[in-house]
Every structure is written in structure tokens, then in C-alpha cells.
Backbone bond lengths (Angstrom), bond angles and torsions (degrees), N, CA, C in turn:
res aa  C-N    CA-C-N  psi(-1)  N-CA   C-N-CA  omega(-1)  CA-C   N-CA-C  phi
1 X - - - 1.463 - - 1.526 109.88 -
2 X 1.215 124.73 147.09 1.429 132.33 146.66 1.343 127.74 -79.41
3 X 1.755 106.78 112.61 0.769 85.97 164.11 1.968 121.09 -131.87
4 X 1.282 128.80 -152.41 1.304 135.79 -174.77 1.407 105.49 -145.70
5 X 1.465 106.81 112.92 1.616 117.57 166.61 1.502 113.38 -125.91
6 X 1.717 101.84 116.77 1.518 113.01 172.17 1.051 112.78 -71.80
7 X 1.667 123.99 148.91 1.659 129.16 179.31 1.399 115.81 47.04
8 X 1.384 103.28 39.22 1.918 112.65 157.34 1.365 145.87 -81.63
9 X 1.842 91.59 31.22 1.565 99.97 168.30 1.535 125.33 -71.55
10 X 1.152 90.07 -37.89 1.430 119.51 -155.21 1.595 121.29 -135.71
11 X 1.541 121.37 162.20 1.234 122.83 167.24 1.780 114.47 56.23
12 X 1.162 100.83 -123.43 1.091 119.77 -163.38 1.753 118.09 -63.31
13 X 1.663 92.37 -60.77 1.676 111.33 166.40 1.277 95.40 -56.98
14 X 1.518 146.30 -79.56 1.177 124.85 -174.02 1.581 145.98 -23.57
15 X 1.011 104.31 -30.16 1.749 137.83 -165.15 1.706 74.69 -92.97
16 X 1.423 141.49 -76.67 0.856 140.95 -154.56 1.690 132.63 -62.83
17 X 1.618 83.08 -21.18 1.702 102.22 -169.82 1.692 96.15 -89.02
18 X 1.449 104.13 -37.67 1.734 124.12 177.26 1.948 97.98 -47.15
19 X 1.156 106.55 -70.55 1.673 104.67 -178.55 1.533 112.84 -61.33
20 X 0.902 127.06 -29.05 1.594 108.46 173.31 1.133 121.18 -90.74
21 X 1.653 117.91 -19.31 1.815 119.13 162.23 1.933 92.43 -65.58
22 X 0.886 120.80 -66.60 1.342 105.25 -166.41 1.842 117.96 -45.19
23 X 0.951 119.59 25.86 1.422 139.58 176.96 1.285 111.51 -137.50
24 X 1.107 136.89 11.20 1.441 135.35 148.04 1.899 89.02 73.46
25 X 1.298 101.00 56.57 1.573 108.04 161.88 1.689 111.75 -107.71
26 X 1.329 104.40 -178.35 1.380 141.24 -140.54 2.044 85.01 -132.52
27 X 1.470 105.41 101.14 1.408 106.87 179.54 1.588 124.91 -125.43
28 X 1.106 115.85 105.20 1.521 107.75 158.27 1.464 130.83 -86.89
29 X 1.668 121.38 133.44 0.775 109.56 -161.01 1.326 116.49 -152.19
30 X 1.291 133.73 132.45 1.712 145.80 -155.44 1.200 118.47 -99.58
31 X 1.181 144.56 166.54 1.390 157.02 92.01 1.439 145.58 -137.76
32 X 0.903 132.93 -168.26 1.718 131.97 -171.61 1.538 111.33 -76.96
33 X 1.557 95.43 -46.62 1.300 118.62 -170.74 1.668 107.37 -100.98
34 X 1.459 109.94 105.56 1.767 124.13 -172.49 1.719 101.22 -54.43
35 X 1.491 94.39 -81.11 1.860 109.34 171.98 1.850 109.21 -18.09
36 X 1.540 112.24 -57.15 1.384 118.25 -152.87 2.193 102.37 -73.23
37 X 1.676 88.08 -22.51 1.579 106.04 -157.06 1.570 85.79 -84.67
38 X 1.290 148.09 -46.98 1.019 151.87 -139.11 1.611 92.54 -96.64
39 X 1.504 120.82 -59.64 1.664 111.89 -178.85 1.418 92.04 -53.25
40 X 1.435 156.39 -74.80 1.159 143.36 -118.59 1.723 101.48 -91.61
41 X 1.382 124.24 -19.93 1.418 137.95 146.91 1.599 119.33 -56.68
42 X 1.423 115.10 -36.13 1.667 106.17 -173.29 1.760 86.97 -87.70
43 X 1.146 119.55 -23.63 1.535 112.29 -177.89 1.449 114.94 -51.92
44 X 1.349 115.77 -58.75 1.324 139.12 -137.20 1.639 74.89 -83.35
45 X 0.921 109.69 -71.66 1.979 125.45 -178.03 1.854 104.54 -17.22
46 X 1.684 103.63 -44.14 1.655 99.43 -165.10 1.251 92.22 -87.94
47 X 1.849 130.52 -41.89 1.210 126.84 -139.34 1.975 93.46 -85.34
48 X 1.445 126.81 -30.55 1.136 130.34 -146.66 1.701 94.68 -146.38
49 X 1.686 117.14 59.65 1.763 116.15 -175.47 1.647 111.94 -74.88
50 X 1.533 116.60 -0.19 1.668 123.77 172.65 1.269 99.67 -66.28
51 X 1.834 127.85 -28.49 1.397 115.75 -148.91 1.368 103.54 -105.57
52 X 1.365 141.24 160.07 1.636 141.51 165.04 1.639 103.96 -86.49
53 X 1.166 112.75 135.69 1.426 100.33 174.19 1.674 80.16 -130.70
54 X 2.086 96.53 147.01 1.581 96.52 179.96 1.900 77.78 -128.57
55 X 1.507 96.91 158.84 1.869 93.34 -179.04 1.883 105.21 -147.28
56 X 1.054 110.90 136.18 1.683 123.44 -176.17 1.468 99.87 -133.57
57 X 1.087 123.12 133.56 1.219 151.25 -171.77 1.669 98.67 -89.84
58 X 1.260 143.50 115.52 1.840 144.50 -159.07 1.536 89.00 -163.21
59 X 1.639 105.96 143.96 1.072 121.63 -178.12 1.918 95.07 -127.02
60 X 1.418 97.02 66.20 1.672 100.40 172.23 1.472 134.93 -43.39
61 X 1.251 105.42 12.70 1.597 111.08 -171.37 1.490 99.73 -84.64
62 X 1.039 106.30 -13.34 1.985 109.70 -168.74 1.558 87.49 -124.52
63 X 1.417 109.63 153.77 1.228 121.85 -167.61 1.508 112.28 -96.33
64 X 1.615 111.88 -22.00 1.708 109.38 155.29 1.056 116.62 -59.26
65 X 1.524 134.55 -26.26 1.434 139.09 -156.46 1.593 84.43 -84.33
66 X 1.399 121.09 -54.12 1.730 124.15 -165.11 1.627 103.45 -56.90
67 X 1.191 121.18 -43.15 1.351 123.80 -164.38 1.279 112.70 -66.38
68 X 1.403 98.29 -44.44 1.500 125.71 -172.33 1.864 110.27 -63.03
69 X 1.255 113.43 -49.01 1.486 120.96 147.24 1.471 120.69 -55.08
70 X 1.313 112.09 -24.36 1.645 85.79 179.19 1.570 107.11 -97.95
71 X 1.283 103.21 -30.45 1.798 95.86 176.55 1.501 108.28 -68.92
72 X 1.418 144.95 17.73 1.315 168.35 146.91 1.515 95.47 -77.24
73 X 1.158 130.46 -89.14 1.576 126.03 -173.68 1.621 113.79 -37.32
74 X 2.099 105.53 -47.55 1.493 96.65 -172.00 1.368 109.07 -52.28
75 X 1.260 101.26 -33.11 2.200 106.17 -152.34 1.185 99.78 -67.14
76 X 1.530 122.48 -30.76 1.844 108.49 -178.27 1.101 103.77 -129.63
77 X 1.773 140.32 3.98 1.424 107.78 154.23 1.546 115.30 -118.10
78 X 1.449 123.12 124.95 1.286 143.48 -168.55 1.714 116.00 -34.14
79 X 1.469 89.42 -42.90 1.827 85.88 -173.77 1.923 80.10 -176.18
80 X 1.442 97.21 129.69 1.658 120.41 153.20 1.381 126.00 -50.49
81 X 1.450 110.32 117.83 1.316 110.33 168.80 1.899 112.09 -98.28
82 X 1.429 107.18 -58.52 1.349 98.91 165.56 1.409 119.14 -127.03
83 X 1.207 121.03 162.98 1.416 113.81 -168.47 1.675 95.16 -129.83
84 X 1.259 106.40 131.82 1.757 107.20 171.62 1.046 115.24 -127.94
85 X 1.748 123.01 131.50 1.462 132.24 -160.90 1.218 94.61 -100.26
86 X 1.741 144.77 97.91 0.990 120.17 -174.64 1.879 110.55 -116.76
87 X 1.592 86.18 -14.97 1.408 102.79 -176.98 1.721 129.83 -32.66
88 X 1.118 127.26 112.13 1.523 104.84 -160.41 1.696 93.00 -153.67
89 X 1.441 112.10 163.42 1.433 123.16 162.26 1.424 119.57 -141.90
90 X 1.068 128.06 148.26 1.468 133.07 -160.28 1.395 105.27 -137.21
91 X 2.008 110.49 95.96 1.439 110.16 143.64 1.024 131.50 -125.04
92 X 1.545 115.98 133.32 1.105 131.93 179.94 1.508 114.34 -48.47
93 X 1.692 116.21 139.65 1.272 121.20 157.08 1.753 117.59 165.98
94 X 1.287 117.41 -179.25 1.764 93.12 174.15 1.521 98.63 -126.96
95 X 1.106 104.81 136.14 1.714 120.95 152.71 1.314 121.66 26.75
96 X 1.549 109.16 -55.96 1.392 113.19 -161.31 1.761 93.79 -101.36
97 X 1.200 123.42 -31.02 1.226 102.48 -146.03 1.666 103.76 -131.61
98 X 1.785 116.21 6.10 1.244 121.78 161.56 1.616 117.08 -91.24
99 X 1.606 102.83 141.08 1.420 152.54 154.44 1.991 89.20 21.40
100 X 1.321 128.16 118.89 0.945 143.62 -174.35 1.980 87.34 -61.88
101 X 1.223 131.67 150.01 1.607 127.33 173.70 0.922 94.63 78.98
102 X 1.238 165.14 -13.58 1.594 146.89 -163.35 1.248 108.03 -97.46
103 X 1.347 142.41 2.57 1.370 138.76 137.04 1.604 135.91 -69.81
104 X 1.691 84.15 -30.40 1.761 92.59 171.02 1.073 97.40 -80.90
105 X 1.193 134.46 -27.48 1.842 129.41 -169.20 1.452 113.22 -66.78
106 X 1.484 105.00 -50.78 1.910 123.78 -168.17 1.953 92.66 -75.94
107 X 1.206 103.75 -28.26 1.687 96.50 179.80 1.407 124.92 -89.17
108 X 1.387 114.34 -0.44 1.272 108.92 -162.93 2.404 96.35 -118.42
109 X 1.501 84.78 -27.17 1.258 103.91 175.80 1.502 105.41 -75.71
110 X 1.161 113.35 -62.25 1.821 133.36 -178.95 1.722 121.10 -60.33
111 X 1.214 114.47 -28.80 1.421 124.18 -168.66 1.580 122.59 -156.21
112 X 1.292 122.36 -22.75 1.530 114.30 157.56 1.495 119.70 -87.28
113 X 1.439 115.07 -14.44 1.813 116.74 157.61 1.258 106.03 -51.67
114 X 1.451 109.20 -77.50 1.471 91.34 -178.19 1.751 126.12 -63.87
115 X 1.444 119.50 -15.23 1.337 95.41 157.07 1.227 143.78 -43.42
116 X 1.148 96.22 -64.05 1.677 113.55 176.33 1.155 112.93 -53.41
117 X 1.307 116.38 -70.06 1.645 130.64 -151.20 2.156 80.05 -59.57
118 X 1.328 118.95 -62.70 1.464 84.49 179.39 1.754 141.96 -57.68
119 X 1.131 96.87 -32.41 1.927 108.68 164.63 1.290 102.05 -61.38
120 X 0.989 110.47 6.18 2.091 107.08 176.67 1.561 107.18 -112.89
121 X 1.293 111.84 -27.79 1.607 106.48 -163.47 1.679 101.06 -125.38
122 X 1.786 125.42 -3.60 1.514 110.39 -164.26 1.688 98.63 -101.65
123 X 1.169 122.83 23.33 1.196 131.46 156.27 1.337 126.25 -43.87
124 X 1.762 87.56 -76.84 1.838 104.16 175.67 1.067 111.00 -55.63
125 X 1.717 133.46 -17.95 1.219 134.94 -150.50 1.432 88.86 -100.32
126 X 1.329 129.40 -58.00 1.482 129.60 163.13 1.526 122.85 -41.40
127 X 0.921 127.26 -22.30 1.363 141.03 -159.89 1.483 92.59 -104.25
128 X 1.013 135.82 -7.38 2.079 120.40 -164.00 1.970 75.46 -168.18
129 X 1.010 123.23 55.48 1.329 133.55 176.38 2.047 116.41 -30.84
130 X 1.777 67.33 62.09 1.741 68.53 173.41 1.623 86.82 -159.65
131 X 1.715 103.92 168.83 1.362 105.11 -179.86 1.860 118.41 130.00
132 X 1.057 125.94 160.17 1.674 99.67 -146.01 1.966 74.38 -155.23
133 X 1.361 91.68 128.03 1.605 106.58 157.46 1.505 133.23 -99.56
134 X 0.867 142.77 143.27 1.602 131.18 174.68 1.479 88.22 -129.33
135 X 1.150 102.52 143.00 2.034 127.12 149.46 1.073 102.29 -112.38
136 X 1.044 108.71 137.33 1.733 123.36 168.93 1.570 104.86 -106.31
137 X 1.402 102.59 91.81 1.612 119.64 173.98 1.662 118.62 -66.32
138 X 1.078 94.83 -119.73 1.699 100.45 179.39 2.001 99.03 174.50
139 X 1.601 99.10 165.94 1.011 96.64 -178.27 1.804 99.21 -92.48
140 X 1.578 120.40 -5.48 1.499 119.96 165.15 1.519 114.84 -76.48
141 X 1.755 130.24 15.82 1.128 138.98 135.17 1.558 126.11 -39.08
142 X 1.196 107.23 -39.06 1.230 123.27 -134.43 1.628 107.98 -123.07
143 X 1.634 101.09 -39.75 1.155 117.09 -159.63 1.609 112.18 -122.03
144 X 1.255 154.32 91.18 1.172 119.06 -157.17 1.760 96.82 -102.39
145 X 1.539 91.44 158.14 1.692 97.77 177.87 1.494 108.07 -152.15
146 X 1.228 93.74 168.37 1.783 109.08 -164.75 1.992 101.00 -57.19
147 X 1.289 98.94 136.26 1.775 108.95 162.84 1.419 100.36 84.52
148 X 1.798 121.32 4.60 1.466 138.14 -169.49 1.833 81.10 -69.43
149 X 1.726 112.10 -69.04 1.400 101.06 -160.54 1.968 120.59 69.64
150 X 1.251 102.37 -141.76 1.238 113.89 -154.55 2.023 90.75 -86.01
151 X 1.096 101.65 -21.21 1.373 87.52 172.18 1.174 147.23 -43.64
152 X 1.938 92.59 -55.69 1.385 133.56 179.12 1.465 82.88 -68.76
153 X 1.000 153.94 -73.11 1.110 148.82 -161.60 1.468 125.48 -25.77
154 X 1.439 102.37 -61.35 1.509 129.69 175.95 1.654 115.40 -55.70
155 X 1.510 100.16 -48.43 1.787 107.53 -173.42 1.453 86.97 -68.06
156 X 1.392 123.93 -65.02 1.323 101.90 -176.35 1.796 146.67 -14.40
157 X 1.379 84.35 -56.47 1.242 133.25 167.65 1.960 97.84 -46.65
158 X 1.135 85.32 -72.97 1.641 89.86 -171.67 1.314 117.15 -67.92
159 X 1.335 128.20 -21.82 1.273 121.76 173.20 2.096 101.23 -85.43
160 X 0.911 122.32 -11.45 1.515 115.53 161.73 1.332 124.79 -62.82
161 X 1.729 112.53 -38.98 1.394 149.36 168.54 1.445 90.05 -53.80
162 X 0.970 133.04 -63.40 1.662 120.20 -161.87 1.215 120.61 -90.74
163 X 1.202 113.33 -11.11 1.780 127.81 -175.42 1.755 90.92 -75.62
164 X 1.366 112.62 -49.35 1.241 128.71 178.75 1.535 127.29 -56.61
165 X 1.108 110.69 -41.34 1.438 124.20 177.72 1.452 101.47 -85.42
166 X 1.511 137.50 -40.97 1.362 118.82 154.05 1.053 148.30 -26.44
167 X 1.458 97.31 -44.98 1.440 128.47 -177.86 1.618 106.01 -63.85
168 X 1.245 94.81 -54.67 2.286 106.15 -166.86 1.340 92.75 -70.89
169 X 1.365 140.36 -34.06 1.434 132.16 -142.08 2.041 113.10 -122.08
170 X 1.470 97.73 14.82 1.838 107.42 164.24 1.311 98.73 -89.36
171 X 1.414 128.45 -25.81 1.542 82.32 179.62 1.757 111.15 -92.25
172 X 0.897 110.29 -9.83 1.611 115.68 148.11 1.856 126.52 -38.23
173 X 1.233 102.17 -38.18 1.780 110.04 -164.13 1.226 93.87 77.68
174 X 0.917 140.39 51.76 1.796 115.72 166.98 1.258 96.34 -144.10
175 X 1.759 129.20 133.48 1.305 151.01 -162.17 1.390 101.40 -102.54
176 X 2.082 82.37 147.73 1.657 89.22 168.72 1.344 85.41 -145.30
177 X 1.876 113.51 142.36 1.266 119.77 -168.56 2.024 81.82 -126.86
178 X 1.267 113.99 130.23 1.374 118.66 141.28 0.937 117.23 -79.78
179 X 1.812 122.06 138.44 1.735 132.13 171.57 1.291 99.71 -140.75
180 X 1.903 91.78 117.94 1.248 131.89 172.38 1.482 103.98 -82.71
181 X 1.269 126.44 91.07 1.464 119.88 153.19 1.562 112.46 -93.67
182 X 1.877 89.73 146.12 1.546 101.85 168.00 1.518 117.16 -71.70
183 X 1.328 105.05 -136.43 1.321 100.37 177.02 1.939 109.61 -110.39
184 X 1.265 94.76 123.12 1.606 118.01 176.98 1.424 117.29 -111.73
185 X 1.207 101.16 130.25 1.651 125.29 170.78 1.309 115.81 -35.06
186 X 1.112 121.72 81.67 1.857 127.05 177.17 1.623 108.46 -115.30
187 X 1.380 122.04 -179.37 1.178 115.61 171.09 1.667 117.55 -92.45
188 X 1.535 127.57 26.89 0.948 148.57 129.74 1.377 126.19 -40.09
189 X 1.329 104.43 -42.70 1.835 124.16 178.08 1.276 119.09 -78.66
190 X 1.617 105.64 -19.84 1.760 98.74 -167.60 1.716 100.60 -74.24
191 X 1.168 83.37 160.19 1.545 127.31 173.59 1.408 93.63 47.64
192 X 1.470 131.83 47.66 1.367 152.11 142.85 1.271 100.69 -57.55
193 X 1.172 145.19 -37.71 1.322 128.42 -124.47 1.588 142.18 55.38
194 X 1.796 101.51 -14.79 1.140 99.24 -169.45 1.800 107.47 -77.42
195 X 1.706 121.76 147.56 1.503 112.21 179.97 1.215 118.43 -80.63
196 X 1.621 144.15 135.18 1.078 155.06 -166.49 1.121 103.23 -39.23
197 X 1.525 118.77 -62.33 1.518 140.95 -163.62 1.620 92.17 -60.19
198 X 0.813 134.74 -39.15 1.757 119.49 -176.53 1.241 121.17 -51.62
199 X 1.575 119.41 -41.52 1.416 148.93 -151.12 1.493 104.91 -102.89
200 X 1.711 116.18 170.83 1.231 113.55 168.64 1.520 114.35 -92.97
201 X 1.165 118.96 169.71 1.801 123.18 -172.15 2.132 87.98 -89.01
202 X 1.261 116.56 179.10 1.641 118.72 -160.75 1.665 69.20 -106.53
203 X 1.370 138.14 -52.82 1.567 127.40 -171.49 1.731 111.51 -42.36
204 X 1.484 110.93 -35.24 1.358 102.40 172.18 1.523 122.66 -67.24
205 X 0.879 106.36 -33.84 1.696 101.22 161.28 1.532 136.21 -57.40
206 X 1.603 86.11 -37.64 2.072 108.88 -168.51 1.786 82.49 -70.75
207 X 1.381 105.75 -48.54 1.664 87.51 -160.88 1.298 128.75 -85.68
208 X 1.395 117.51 20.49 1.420 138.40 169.95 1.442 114.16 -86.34
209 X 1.718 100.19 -45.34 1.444 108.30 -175.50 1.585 91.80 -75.48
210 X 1.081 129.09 -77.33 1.273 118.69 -172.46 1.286 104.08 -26.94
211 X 1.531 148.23 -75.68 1.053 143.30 -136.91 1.463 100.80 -63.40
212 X 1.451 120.29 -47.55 1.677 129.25 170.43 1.303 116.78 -33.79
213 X 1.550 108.80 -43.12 1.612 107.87 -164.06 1.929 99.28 -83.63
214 X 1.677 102.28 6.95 2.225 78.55 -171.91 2.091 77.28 -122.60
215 X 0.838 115.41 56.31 1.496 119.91 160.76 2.154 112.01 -101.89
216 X 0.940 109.15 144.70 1.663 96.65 -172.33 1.164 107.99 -65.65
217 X 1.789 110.36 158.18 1.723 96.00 173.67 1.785 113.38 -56.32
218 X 1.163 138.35 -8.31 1.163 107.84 -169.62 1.226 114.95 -96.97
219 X 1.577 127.61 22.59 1.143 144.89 117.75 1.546 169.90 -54.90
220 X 1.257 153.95 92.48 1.294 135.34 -172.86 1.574 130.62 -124.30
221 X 1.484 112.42 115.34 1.208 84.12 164.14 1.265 129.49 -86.59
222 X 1.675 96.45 143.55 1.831 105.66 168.44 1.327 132.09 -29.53
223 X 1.490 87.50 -83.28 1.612 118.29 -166.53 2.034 109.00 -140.05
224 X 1.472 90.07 140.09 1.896 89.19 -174.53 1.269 89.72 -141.18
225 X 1.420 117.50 108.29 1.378 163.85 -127.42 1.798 91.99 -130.56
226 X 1.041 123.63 68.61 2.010 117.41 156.29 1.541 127.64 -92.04
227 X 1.058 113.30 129.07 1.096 102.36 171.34 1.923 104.45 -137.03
228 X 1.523 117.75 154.15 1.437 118.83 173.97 1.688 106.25 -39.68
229 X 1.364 114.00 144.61 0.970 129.82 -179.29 1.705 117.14 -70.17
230 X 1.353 111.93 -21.57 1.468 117.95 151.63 1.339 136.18 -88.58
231 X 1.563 108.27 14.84 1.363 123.82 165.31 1.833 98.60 97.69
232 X 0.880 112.59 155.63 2.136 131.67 167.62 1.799 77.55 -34.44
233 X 1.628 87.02 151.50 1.265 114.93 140.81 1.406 140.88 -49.99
């Protein structure tokens, strides 16, 4: 399969790009950071040599940057199998009293990436009526909490985005699953203080979505809802 994972240096996309190379897939794959995108590409390359990994360096927060990545995906991959919105940024603050821009920032990073970049690629997917979306939401979709700010805002935002695009794109056959993760062990967490063991591992996420995408088409899941087994933070 072909597929496309946004923000696959690290964390989450990583974990994610990890389970579908281990299936001898066909990967495109992004991030902000070239250096960070390229180790986690020469990785995947030694650990998983069945799979192709192709990698472009896109700063999806701007919508030339999105376009600009996807006319990169059209030119060398033939037709989309899944597409994953994973792209995201996280700053802390509340409403009243965070960083003047930090809503256009968390929204344009958080929820017009995946706009675009899908109005760019669910064509082919419409066109050969098959093909599977993921957003990678948050469990601050769902939930809002103190110091959330403009964040919570955005996932919000993005899980409306996908409820929505579900909706337009069944009579298509082509899926869109929202995934609500809690909070998982990334390098976001270090020197938090918080202990690993409290939290979920980023593989618990990858292997949900993976598991979603080998269900038959006459299936979909919605939404995959994790949270630590001792409840949110």
C-alpha cells in the first residue's frame, strides 16, 4: 500500500510510520525538522528493508508548504491508499492570558494541515473509491482542560473536520477514522517529570490505527478513543 504520514519524525507519526514499514509498505513521509526526518527514515530503512520509505522535509503550518508536499507525493506516488493527518503543535496556555498569534499558530498547524493536504490528495481516493483517512485528534477534542488554550481549541476544531469529512466521503467508500489519544510517552514528555509507566507508550496508538486500516471495506472505524489506564492527567 501507499501510504502518507504527516509529522513522522517523531512521537506519534513515528510509532505510526514504524507499523506500516513493518508490513513491507510504500511510505511517504514529512516533517519540519529535515535532520530529525532523515534519522527516523535511515532507521526504518535498516530495521524494516521490505519497505520503501520516500521523505520531504514541509513546514505544513502554511498552506504553500501543504501544497507544496502534496504535489511531491502526486509526482512519485501513483494513487493514495491511506492518508494520516498527524501533523500537530502543542502550546500551552489559557484563553485569556496566552501569547497574542497562538491561535493562528495551533490552527493552522493543528487543523488547516490536515485541511488542505486532504483537498489535495482525496480525489484519487474518490475517483477508485477506496482509501482510508486518519486524523490524529487528541483526547483535548473531547475534553477541555485548564492551560489547554488555543490548543484545545484547534483539536476541537479538528475532530469537527473529520466527523465532517466522514460524512461527504461514504458514498465514496473511503474512510475517515478520528484518534483521540491521551497522553503518550513522546519526547514532548521528557524532563516533565511525568513517569513513563503512568502514560501510554506512542506504539499504543500506531497499533490501533494500524489495526483499523486491515478491517474490510465494508467497515469503519469512527473514532479510537485511548486514554492511560489510570485515567488523563
Amino acid at each position: 500500500m501507499n501510504i502518507i504520514i504527516t509529522g513522522a519524525s517523531k512521537g506519534i507519526g513515528k510509532a505510526i510510520a514504524a507499523q506500516f514499514a513493518a508490513e513491507a509498505n510504500n511510505l511517504w513521509l514529512c516533517a519540519r525538522n529535515e535532520q530529525q526526518l532523515q534519522e527516523t527514515a535511515h532507521l526504518l530503512r535498516i530495521q524494516f528493508p521490505q519497505s520503501v520509505i520516500h521523505t520531504a522535509a514541509a513546514d505544513l503550518s502554511t498552506r504553500s508548504g501543504v501544497l507544496a508536499f502534496a504535489d511531491w507525493c502526486k509526482q512519485s506516488c501513483a494513487s493514495v491508499d491511506i492518508l494520516v493527518n498527524n501533523a500537530g503543535q502543542f502550546i500551552p496556555g489559557s484563553v485569556h492570558t496566552e501569547a497574542e498569534g497562538n491561535l493562528e499558530k495551533m490552527m493552522e498547524t493543528n487543523l488547516y494541515s490536515a485541511y488542505y493536504l486532504t483537498r489535495a490528495l482525496v480525489n484519487d481516493m474518490i475517483t477508485k473509491k477506496s482509501g482510508h483517512i486518519f486524523n490524529i485528534c487528541s483526547i483535548a477534542s473531547v475534553q477541555a482542560y485548564a492551560n489547554g488554550g488555543s490548543y484545545s481549541i484547534s483539536k476541537f476544531a479538528l475532530l469537527g473536520f473529520s466527523k465532517n469529512l466522514r460524512e461527504e466521503l461514504k458514498p465514496y467508500h473511503v474512510k475517515v477514522t478520528s484518534v483521540l489519544p491521551g497522553a503518550a510517552y513522546t519526547d514532548s514528555w521528557s524532563g516533565s517529570g511525568i513517569e513513563p509507566g503512568r502514560i501510554m507508550e506512542a506504539d499504543d496508538i500506531a497499533k490501533m490505527v494500524l489495526a483499523a486500516s486491515h478491517l474490510s471495506p465494508r467497515a469503519c472505524v469512527e473514532e479510537i478513543l485511548l486514554r492511560p489506564q489510570l485515567g488523563d492527567l
